[in-house]
C-alpha positions as CSV (number, residue, x, y, z in Angstrom):
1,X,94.1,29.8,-7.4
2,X,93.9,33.2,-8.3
3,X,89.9,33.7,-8.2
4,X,89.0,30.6,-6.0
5,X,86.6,27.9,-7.3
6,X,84.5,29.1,-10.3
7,X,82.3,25.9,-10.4
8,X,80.5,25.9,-13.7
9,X,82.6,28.4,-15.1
10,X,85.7,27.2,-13.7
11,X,87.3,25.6,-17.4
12,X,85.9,29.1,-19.2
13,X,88.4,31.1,-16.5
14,X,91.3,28.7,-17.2
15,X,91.2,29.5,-20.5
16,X,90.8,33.5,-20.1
17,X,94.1,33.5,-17.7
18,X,96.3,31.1,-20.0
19,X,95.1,33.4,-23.2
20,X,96.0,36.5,-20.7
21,X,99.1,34.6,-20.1
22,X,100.3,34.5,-23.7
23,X,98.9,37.5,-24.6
24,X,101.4,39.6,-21.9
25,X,103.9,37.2,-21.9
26,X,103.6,36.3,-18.3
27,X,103.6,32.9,-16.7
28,X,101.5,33.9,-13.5
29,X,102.4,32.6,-10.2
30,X,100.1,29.8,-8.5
31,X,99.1,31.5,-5.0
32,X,98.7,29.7,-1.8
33,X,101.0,27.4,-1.9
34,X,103.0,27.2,1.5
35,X,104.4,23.5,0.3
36,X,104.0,21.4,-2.8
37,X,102.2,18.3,-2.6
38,X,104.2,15.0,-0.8
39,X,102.2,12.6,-3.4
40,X,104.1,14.0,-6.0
41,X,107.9,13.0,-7.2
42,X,109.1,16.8,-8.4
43,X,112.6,14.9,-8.8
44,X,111.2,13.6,-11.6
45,X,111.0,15.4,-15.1
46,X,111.1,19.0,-15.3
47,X,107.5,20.3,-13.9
48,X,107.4,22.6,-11.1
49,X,104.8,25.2,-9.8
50,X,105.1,28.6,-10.2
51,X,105.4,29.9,-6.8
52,X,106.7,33.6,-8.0
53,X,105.4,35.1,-12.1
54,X,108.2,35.0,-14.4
55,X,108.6,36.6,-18.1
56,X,107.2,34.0,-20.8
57,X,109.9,34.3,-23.4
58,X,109.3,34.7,-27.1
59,X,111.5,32.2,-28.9
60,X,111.1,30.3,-32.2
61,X,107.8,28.8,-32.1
62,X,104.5,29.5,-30.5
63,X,103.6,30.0,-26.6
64,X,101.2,27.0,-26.3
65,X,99.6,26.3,-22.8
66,X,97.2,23.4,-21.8
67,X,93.5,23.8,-19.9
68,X,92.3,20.4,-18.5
69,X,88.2,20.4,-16.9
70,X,87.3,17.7,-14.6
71,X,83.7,17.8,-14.2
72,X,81.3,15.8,-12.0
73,X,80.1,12.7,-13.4
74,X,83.6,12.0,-15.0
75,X,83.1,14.5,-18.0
76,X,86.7,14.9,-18.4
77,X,87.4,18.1,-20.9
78,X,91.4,19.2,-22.3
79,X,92.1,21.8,-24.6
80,X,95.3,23.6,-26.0
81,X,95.9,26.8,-26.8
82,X,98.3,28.2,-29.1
83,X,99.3,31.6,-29.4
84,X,98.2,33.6,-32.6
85,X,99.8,34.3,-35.6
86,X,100.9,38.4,-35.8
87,X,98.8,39.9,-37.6
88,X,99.8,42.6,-40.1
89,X,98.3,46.3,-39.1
90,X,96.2,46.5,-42.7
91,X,94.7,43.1,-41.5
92,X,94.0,44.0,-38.0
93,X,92.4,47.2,-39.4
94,X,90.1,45.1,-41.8
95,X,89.0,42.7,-39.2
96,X,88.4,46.1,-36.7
97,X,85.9,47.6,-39.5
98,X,82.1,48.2,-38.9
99,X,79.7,45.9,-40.8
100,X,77.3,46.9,-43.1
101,X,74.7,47.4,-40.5
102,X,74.8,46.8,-36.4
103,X,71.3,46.6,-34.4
104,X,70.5,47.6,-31.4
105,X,68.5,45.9,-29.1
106,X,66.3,48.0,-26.6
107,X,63.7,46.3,-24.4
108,X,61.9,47.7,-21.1
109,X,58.3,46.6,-19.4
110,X,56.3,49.5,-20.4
111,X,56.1,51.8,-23.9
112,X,57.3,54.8,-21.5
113,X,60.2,53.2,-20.0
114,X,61.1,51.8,-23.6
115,X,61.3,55.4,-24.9
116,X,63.5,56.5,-21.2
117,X,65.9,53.6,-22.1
118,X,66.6,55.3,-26.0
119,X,67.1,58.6,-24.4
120,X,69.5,57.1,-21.6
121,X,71.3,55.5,-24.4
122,X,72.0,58.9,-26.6
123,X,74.3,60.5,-24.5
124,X,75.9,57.2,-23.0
125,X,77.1,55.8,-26.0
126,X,78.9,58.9,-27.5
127,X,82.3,57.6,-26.9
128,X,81.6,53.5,-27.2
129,X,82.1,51.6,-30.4
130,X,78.5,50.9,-32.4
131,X,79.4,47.2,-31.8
132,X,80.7,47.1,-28.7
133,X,76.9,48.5,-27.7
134,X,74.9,47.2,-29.8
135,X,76.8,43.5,-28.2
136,X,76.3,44.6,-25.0
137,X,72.4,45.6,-25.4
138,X,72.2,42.2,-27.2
139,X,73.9,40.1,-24.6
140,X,74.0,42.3,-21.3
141,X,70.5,43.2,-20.7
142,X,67.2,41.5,-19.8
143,X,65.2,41.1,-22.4
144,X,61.6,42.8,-21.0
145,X,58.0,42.5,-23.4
146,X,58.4,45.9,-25.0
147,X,61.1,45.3,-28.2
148,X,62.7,48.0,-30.4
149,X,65.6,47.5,-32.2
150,X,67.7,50.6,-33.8
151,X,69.4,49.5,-37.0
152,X,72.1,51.8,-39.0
153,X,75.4,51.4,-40.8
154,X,76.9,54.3,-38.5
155,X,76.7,56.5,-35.8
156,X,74.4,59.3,-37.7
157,X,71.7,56.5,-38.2
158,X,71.4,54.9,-35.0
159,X,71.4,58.0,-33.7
160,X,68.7,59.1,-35.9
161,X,66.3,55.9,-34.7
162,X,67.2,56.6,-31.2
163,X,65.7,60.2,-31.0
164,X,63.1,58.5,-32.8
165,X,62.5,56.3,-30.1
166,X,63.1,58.7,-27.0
167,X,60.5,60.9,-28.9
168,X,58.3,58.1,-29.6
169,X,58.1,58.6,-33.3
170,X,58.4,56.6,-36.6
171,X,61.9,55.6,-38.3
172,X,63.8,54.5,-41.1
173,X,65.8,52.9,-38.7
174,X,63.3,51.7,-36.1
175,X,61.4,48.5,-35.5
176,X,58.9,48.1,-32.3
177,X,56.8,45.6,-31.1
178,X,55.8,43.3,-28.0
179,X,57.4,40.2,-27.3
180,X,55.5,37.0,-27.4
181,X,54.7,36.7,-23.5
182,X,53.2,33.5,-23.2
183,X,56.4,31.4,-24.8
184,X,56.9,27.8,-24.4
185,X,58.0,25.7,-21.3
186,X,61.2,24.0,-21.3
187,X,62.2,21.1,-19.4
188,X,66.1,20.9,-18.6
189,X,67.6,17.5,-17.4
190,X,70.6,18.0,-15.9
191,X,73.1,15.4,-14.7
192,X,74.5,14.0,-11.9
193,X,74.7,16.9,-8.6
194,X,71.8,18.4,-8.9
195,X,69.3,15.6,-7.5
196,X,67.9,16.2,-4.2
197,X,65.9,12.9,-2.0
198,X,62.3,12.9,-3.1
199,X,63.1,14.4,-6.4
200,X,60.1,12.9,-8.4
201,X,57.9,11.4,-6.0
202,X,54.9,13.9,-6.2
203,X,55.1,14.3,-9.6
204,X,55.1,10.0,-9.8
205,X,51.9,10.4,-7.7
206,X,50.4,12.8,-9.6
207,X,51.1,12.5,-13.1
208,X,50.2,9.5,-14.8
209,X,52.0,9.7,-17.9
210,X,54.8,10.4,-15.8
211,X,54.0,7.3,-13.6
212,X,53.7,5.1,-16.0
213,X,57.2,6.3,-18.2
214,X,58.6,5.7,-14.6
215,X,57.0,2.5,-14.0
216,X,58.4,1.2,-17.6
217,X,62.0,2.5,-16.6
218,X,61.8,0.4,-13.4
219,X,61.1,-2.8,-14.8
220,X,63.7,-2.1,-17.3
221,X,66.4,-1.7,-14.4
222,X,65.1,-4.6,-12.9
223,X,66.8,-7.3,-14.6
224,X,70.2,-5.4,-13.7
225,X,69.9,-4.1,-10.3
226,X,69.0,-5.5,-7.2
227,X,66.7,-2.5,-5.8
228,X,63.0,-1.0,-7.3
229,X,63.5,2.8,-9.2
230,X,60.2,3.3,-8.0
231,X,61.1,3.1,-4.1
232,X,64.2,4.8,-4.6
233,X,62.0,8.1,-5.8
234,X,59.8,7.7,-3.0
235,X,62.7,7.4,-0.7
236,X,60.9,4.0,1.1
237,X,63.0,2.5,4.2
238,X,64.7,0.0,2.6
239,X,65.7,1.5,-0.6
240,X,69.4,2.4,-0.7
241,X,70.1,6.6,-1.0
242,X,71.7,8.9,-4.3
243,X,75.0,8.4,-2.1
244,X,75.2,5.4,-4.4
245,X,76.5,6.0,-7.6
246,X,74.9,3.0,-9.4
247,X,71.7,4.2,-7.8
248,X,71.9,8.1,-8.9
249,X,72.8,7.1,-12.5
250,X,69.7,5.4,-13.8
251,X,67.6,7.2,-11.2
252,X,68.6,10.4,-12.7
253,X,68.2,9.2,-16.1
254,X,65.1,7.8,-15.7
């Protein structure tokens, strides 16, 4: 309720505002409710909504709070999550140090705009942990033909392969090179929500392989269901429509 209908990422945000939750101690407050729901007895047991935040007290065992994902297709997903054990400061400052070495991951379309993005990056990163950039250059940023990657075990170093870079010289430090362009196709099969009518039909007119996989799938279904795959994906008049769940299913999967 707090950041409206997430969709795909809707379970992820759950589980950021309950870990928020224990983390500050605060149970937050469910917004826009005017009146709880009739179809439910709040007589019984002792379950309420939060209609105002209130303090989430320490006491003698560990906040837990529960995360439950109902997804389309029935994929029904729970998790809980328990607060953390304190960690002592020597500990914290262990787990905090800088590994051996931490890359840096630089791309851009041309040579000349690879060696702009290392001299944008000197002064910008002066004050930001070598981690916390070289994790947001790795996972932040679109990943363009022209590679270099900046490796040191502190500051001094990947500064060193970053002038490199912005001066388009040789490093120590420095790796370039050109990312394989051509790649490899990948087919993704997602589930049920994301067919559309027609989905299929040119590619079952076009492609025989794909024709006849399809043609082997409908006379699979045939002893089971009372309708052809095949007229389904061309969306003939009589066939019955993905409204159907027992239609969508093996259409889908086939």
């Amino acid at each position: 309720s707090n950041i409206g209908h997430a969709q795909s990422a809707a379970g992820v945000a759950g589980i950021i505002k309950m870990i928020q939750a224990i983390r500050h101690g605060v149970l937050p407050k469910t917004l826009h409710v005017d009146e709880p729901s009739t179809k439910v007895d709040w007589t019984e047991g002792a379950v309420e909504l939060l209609t105002e935040s209130r303090p989430w007290p320490e006491l003698d065992r560990p906040r837990r709070a529960a995360v439950s994902s109902f997804g389309v297709s029935g994929t029904n997903a729970h998790v809980i999550i328990e607060q953390a054990p304190a960690t002592a400061p020597e500990e914290a400052a262990a787990e905090a140090a800088t590994p051996g070495a931490v890359p840096w991951l630089i791309s851009a379309k041309t040579k000349i705009a690879l060696h702009a993005q290392a001299d944008r990056l000197l002064p910008g990163t002066e004050h930001l942990g070598s981690v916390a950039v070289g994790q947001a250059l790795a996972f932040d940023r679109a990943q363009l033909d022209r590679r270099a990657v900046v490796v040191g075990a502190d500051r001094e170093e990947l500064t060193a392969g970053l002038k490199a870079l912005a001066a388009g010289e040789s490093a120590a430090e420095l790796v370039t090179g050109t990312a394989d362009v051509d790649g490899k196709t990948a087919f993704v099969f997602p589930g049920q929500g994301h067919q559309w009518a027609g989905m299929g039909a040119e590619l079952l007119d076009t492609s025989p392989v794909f024709a006849a996989a399809m043609t082997e799938c409908a006379q699979a279904l045939s002893a089971y269901v009372d309708w052809s795959l095949l007229d389904v994906i061309r969306q003939t008049e009589d066939a019955p429509g993905f409204d159907r769940v027992d239609v969508v299913q093996p259409a889908s999967f086939a």
